[in-house]
RODO-2510 file (C-alpha; in nm, 4 decimals, decimal comma):
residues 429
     n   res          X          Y          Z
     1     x     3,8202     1,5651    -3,1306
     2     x     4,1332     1,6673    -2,9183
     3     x     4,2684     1,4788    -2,6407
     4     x     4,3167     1,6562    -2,3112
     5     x     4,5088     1,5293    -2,0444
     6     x     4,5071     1,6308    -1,6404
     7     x     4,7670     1,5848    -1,3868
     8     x     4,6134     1,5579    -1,0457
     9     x     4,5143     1,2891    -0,7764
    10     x     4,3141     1,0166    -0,9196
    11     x     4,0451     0,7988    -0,7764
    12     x     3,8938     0,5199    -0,9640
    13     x     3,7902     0,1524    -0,8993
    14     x     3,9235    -0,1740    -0,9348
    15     x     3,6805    -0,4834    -1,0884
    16     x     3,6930    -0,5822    -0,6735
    17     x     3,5245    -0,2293    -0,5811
    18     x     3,8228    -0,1206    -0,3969
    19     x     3,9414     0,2325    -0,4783
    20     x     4,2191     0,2645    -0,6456
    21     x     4,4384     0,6053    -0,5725
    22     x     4,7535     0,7882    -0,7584
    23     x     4,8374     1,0491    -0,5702
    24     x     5,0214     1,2316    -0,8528
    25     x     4,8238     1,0623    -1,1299
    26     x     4,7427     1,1895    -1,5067
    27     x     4,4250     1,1317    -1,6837
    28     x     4,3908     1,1243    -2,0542
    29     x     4,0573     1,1935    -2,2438
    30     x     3,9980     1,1696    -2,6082
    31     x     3,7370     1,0365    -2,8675
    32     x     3,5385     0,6767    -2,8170
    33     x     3,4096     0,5045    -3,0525
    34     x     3,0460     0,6380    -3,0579
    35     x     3,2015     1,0150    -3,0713
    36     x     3,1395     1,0306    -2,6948
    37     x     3,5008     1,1229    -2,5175
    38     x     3,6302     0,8208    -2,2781
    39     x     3,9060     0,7704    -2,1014
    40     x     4,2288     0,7228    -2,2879
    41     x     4,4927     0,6208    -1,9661
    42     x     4,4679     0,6891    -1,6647
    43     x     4,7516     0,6003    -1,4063
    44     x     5,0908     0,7311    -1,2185
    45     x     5,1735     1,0496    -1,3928
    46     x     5,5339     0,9244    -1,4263
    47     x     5,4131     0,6134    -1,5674
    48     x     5,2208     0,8005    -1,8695
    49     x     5,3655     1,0965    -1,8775
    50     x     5,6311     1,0246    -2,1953
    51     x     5,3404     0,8503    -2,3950
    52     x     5,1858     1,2362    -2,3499
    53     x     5,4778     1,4232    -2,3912
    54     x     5,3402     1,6400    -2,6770
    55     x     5,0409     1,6674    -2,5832
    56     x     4,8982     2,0008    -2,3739
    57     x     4,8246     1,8636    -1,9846
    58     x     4,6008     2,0670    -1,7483
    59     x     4,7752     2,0835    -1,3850
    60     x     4,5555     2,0664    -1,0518
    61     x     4,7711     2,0888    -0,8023
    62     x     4,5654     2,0246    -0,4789
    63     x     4,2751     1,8828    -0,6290
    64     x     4,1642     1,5337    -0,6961
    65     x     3,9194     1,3981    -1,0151
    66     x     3,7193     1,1100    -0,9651
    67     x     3,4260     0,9604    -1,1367
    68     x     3,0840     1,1712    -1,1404
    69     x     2,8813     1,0704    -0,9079
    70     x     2,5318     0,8771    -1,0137
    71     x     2,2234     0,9509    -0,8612
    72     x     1,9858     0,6136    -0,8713
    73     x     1,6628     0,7723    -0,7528
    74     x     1,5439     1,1336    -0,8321
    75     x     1,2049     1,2839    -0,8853
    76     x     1,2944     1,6380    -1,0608
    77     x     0,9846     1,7885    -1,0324
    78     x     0,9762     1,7553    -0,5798
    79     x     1,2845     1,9985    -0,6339
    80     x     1,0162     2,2873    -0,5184
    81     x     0,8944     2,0729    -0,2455
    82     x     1,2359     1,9588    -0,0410
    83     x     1,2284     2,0379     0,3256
    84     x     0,8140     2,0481     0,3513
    85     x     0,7035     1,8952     0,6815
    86     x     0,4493     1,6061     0,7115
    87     x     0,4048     1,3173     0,9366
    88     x     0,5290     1,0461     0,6904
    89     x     0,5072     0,9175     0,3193
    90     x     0,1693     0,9558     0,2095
    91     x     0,0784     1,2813     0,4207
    92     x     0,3540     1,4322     0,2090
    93     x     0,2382     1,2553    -0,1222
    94     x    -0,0560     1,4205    -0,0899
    95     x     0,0019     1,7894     0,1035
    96     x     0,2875     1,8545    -0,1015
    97     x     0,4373     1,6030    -0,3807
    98     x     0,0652     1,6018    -0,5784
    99     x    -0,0297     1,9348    -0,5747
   100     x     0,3463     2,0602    -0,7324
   101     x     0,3962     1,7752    -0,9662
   102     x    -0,0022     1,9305    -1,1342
   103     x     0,1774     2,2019    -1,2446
   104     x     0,4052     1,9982    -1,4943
   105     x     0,1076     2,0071    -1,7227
   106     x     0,2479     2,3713    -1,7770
   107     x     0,5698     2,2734    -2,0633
   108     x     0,6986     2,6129    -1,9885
   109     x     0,6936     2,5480    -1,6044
   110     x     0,8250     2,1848    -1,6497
   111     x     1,1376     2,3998    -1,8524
   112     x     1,2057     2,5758    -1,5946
   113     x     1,2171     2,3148    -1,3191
   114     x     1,4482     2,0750    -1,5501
   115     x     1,6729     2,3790    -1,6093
   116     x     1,7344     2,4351    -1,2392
   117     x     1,7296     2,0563    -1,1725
   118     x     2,0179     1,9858    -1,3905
   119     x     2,2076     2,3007    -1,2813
   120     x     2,1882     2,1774    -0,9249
   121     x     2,2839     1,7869    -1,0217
   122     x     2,5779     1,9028    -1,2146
   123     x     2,6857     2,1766    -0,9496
   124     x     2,6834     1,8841    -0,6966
   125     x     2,8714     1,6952    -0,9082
   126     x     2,5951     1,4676    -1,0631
   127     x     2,6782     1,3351    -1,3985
   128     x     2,4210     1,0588    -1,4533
   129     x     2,0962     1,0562    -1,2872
   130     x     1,7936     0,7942    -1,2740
   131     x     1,4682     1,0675    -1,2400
   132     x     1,0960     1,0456    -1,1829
   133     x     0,9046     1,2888    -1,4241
   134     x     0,5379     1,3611    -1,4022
   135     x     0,2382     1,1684    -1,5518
   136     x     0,2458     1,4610    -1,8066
   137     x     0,4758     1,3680    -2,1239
   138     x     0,5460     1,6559    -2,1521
   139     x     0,7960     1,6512    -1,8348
   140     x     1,0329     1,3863    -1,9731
   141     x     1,0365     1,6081    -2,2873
   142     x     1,1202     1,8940    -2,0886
   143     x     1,4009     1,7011    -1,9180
   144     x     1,5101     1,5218    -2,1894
   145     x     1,5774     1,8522    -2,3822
   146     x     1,8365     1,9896    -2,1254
   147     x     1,9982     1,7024    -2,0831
   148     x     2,0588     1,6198    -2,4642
   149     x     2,1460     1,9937    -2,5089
   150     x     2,4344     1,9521    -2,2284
   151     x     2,5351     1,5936    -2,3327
   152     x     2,4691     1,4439    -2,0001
   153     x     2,3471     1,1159    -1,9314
   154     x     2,0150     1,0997    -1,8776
   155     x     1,7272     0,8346    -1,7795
   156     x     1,3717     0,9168    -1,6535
   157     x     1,0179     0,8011    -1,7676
   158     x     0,6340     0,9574    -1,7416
   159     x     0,4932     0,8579    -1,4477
   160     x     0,1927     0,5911    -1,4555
   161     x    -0,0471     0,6320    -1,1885
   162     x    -0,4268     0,5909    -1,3111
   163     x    -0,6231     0,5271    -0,9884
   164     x    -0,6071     0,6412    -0,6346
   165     x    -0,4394     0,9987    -0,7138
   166     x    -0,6302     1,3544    -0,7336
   167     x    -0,7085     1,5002    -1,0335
   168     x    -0,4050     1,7190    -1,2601
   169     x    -0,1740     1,3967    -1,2241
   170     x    -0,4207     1,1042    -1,2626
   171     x    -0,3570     0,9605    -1,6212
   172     x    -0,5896     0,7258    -1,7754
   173     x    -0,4745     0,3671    -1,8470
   174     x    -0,4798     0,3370    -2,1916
   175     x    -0,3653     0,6190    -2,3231
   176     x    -0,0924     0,6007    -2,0627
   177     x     0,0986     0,3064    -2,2426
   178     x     0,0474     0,4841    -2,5896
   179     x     0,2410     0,8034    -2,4181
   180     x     0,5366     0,5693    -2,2807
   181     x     0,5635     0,3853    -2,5740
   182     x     0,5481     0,6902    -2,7875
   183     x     0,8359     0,8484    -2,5231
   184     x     1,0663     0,5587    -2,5816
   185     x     1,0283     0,5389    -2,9708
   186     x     1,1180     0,9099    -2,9166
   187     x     1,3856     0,9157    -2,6302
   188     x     1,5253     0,6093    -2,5628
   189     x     1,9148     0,5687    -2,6880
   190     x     1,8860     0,9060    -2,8323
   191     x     2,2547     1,0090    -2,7358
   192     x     2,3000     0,9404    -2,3955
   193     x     1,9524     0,9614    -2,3313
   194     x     1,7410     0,6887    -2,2139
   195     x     1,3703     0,5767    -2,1302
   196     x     1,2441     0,4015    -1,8280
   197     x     0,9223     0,2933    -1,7404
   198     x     0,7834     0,4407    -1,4561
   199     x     0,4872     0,3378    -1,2137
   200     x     0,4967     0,5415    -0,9425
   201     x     0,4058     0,2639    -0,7003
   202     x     0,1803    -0,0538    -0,7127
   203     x    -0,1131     0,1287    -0,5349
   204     x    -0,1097     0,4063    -0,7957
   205     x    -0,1570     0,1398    -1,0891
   206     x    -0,4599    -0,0295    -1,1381
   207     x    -0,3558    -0,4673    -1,2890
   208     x    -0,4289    -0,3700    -1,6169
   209     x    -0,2120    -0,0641    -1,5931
   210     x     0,0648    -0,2964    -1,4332
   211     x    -0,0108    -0,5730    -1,6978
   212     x     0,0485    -0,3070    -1,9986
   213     x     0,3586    -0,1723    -1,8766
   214     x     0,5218    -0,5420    -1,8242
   215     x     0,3702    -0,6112    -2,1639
   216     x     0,6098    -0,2595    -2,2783
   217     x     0,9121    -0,4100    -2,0788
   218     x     0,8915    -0,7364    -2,2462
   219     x     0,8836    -0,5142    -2,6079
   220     x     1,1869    -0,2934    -2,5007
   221     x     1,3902    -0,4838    -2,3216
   222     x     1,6478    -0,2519    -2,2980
   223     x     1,4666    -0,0263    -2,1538
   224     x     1,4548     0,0844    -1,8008
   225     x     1,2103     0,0059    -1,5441
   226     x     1,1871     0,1853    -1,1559
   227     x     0,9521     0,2576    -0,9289
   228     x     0,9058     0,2191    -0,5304
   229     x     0,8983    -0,1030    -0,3128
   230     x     0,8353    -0,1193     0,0577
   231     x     0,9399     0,2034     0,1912
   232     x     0,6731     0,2523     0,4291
   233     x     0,4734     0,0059     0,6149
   234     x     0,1480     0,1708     0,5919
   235     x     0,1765     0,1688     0,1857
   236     x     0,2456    -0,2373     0,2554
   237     x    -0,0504    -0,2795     0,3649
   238     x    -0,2524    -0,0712     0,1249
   239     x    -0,0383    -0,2713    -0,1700
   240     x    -0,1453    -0,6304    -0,0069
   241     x    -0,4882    -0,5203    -0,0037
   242     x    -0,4649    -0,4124    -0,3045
   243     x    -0,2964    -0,7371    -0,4668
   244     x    -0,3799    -1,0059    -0,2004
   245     x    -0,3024    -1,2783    -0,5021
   246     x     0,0652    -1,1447    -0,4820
   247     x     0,2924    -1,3250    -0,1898
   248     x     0,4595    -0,9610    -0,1229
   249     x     0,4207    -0,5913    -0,2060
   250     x     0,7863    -0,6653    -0,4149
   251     x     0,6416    -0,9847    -0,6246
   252     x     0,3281    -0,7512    -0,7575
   253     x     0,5719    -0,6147    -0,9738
   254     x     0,7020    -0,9475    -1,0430
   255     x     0,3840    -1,0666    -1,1227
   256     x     0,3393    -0,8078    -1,3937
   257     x     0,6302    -0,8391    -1,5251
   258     x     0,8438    -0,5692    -1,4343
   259     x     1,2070    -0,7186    -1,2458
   260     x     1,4558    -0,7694    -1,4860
   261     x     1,7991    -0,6672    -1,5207
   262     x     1,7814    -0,2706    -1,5375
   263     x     1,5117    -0,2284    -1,3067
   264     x     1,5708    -0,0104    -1,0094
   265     x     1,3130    -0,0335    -0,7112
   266     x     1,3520     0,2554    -0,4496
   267     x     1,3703     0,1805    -0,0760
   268     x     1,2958    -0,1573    -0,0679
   269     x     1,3508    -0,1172     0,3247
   270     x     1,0743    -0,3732     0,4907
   271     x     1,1964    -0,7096     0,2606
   272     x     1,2071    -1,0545     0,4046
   273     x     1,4754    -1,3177     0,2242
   274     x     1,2710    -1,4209    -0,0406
   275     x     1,2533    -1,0976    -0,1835
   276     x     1,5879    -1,0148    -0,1372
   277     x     1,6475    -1,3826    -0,3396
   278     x     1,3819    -1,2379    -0,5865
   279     x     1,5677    -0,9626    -0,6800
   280     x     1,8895    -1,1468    -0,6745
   281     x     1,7783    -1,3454    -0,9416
   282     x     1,5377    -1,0964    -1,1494
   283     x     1,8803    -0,9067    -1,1615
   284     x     1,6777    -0,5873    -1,0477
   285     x     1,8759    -0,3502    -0,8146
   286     x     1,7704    -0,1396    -0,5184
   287     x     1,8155     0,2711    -0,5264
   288     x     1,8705     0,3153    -0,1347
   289     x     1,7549     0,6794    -0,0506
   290     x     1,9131     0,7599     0,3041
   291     x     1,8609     1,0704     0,3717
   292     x     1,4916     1,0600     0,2785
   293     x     1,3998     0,7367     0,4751
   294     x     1,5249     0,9275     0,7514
   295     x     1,3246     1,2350     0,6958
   296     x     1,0234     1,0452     0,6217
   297     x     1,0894     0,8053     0,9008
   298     x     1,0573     0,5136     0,6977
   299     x     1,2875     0,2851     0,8111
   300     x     1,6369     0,1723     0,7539
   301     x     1,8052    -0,0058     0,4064
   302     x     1,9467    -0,3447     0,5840
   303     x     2,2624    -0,3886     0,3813
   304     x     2,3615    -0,6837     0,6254
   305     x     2,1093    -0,8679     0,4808
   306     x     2,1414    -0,7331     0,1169
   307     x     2,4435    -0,8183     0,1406
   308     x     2,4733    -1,1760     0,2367
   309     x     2,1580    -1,2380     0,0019
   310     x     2,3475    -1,1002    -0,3089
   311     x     2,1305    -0,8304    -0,4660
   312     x     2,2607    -0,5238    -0,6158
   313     x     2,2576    -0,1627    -0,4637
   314     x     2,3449     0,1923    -0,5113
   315     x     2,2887     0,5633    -0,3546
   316     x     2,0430     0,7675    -0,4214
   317     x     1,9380     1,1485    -0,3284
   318     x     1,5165     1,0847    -0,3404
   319     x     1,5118     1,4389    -0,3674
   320     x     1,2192     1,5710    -0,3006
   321     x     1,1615     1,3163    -0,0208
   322     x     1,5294     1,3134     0,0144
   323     x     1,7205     1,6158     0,1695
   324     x     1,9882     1,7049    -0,0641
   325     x     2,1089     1,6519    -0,4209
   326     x     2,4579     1,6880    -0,2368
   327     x     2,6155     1,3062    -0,2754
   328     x     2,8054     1,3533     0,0204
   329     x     2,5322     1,4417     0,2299
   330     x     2,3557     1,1038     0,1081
   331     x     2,6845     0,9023     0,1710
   332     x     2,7314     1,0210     0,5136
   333     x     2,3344     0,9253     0,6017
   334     x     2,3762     0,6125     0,4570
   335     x     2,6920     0,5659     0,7161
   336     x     2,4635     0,6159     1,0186
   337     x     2,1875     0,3883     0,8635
   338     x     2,4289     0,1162     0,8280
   339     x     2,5824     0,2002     1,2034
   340     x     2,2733     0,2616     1,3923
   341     x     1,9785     0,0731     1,1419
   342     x     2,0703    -0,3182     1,2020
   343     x     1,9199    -0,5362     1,4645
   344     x     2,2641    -0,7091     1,5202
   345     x     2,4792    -0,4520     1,6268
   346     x     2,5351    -0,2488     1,2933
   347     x     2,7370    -0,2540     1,0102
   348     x     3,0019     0,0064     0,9863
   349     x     3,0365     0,0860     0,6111
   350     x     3,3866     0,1884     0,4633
   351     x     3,4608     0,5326     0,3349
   352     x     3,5505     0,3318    -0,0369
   353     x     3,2397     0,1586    -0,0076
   354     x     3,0403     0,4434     0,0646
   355     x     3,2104     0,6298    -0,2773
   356     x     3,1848     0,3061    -0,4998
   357     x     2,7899     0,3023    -0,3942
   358     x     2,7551     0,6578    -0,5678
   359     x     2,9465     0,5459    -0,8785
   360     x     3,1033     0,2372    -1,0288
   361     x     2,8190     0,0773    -0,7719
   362     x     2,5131     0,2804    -0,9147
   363     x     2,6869     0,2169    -1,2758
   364     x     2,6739    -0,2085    -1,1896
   365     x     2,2902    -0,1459    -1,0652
   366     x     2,1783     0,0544    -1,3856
   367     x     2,3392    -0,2363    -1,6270
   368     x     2,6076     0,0231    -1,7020
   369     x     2,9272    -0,0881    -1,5390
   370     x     3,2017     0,0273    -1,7253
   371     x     3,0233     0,3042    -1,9371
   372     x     2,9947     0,5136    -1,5976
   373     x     3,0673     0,5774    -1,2495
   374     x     3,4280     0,5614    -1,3002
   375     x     3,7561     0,6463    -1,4423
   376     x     3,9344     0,2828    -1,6456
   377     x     3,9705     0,2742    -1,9689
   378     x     3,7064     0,3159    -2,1923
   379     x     3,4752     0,4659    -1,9311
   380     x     3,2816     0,7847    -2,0234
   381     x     3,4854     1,0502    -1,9542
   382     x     3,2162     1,1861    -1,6632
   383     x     3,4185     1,3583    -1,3708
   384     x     3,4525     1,5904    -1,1230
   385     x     3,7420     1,8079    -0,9788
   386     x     3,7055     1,7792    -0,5986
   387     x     3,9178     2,0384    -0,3716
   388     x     3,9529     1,9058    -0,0572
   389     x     4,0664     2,2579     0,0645
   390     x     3,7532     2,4455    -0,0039
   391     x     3,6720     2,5114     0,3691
   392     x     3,9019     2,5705     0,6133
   393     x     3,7991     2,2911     0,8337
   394     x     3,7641     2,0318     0,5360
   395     x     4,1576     2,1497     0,4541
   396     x     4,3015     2,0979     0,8369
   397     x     4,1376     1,7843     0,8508
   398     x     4,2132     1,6739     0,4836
   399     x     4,6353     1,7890     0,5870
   400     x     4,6351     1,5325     0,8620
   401     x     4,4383     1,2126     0,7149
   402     x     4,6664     0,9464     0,7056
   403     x     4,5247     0,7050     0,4995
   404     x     4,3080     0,6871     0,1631
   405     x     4,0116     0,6067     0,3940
   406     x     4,0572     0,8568     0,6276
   407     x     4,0853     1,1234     0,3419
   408     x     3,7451     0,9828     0,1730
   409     x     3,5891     0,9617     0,5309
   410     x     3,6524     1,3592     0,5703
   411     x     3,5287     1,4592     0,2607
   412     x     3,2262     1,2218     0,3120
   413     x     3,1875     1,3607     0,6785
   414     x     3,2706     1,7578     0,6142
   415     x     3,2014     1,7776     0,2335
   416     x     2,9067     1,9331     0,0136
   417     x     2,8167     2,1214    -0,2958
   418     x     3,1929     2,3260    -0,2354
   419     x     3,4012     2,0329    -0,2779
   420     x     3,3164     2,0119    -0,6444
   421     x     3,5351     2,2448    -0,8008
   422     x     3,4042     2,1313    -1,1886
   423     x     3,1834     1,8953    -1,3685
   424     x     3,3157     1,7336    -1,6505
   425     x     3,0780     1,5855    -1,8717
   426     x     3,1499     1,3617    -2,1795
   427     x     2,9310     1,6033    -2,4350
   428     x     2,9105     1,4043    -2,7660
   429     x     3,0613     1,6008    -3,0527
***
């Protein structure tokens, strides 16, 4: 495997989740251990650039690399249903998201979704991605295959739901577990593939559904889990009917056995402090979906309160409930939740906070911290090349920032899908 070296700005982050920023920076990438590429050095170009002397470096002049983003929450197949109207969550589960996700029993139709999905993730500059499939195996399959074809990191699980859900994505509770079992033996730590277990939410599942996929968690522990949590206070009170022996909509899952480390719960909006305490200590991490609590009206992420209780976070695009796969887009909503969504007079997030969220953030939520979502040593050499000329207003405004914030802030603010210039991705060879 060569090594290949670019000369350009450089973002990354420190262990303390503040960026870190060479302005005239070179980044090395070469062969890691498992024959994925990582990062050799990365630092001041006039620091490394003797070390490198002989070897060929790529110049961007203009442009800066950073670490692919990460998105924490996905469902591929809504990517046909972003932007439909509905009064709120389950109005939209069932006009929209039910009807679209029956046509995944189709494999050539699931192929052609993933195909576009990935396009889109890695156009936006996606390089790892978290993703809801169907109840049909045949979807993770279909999304599996792309990704392992392109080398990209990869996670996403068939979707358990065997009560209260129409017929074409209904599964039925046995033979649910034998499919997800069968998925991971097949999927899981293929490459840079991996499995996670996937009820869609607690109303979906019937116990003994719940009960046999905590049973599956406590077999692969290594495995993901993810689902949703407390996104929308009329599916609160359909959970706590449903489970009135549970203290919370959040501890059903505990009760089943499915918070651990590497398990992701979306939303998780409407928490009180023991549940934020609960998933401090599970080690389970929340996928915070801006841009689709807002278009669903669901309420705001408190990250006050997330904050001072310790539990893990990261972005996430919630496409199709969420309004772009663009990770700028999400990191600018999440800005006005934290602004305007607080009871005590806001919390203004930083532009670096925003970014490290998206990446080495996401990365520390998955149970992946320094294998992705950034740029230090040894990382996965996942990238993008932003140009922060690429409109004309996004290059006036990028000319007069006069700080590292201030520069992140505009691209945050003014940036989308034209920003990326390339996705890098660390293809095994």
């Amino acid at each position: 495997m060569t090594i290949n070296c670019y000369r350009a700005a450089i973002l990354r982050f420190g262990a303390d989740q503040q960026a870190i920023y060479e302005a005239d920076g070179l980044l090395v990438l070469g062969p890691g251990p498992t024959g994925v590429p990582v990062v050799l050095a990365v630092g001041p170009y006039a620091a490394l650039a003797a070390k490198f002397a002989h070897t060929a470096v790529e110049h961007l002049p203009g442009r800066i690399l950073a670490p692919g983003f990460i998105d924490l929450h996905v469902h591929y197949p809504q990517v046909d249903v972003i932007g439909s109207p509905a009064s709120g969550l389950l109005p939209w589960l069932e006009n929209y998201t039910f009807p679209q996700e029956s046509r995944f029993s189709d494999p050539e139709h699931a192929r052609g979704v993933a195909e576009f999905f990935v396009a889109e993730l890695l156009r936006n500059g996606v390089t790892t991605a978290l993703t809801f499939a169907t109840s049909h195996p045949g979807s993770v399959d279909a999304l599996l295959g792309v990704a392992e074809r392109l080398g990209m990191r990869m996670i996403t699980g068939k979707v358990l739901q065997d009560r209260h859900s129409p017929d074409g994505v209904r599964d039925e509770t046995e033979q649910s577990l034998v499919d997800t079992e069968t998925l991971i033996q097949r999927w899981h730590g293929k490459g840079r593939l991996g499995y996670a277990i996937t009820p869609r939410f607690a109303p979906s599942c019937t116990p003994a559904q719940l009960r046999g996929a905590g049973e599956l968690a406590a077999r692969y522990p290594d495995v993901w889990i993810q689902s949703h949590v407390a996104e929308n206070k009329d599916e609160i009170a359909w959970a706590r009917a449903l489970f009135p022996q549970s203290r919370s909509y959040l501890a059903v899952y505990n009760d089943h056995g499915l918070m651990r480390d590497r398990a992701i719960y979306a939303h998780c909006i409407h928490f009180d402090d023991a549940d934020r305490a609960l998933m401090r200590t599970t080690g389970a991490a929340a996928a915070v979906s801006p841009t689709s609590n807002l278009f669903l009206g669901s309420g705001f992420f408190d990250y006050a309160a997330a904050d001072s209780a310790g539990m893990r976070y990261g972005l996430a695009s919630d496409v199709g409930g969420g309004t772009s796969l663009s990770p700028f887009h999400t990191m600018l909503a999440a800005y006005y939740v934290g602004r305007e969504g607080q009871t005590k007079g806001g919390l203004s997030l930083s532009p670096q906070h925003l970014w490290w969220q998206h990446t080495a953030g996401a990365a520390l939520a998955l149970g992946l911290d320094g294998v992705v979502g950034n740029l230090a040593v040894g990382c996965e050499a996942d990238c993008v090349v932003l140009d922060p000329q690429c409109t004309p207003l996004l290059a006036r405004r990028t000319a007069q920032a006069g700080s590292l914030d201030e520069l992140l802030f505009a691209m945050i603010v003014l940036g989308d899908d034209r920003l990326v210039q390339r996705t890098l991705v660390a293809a095994p060879v």
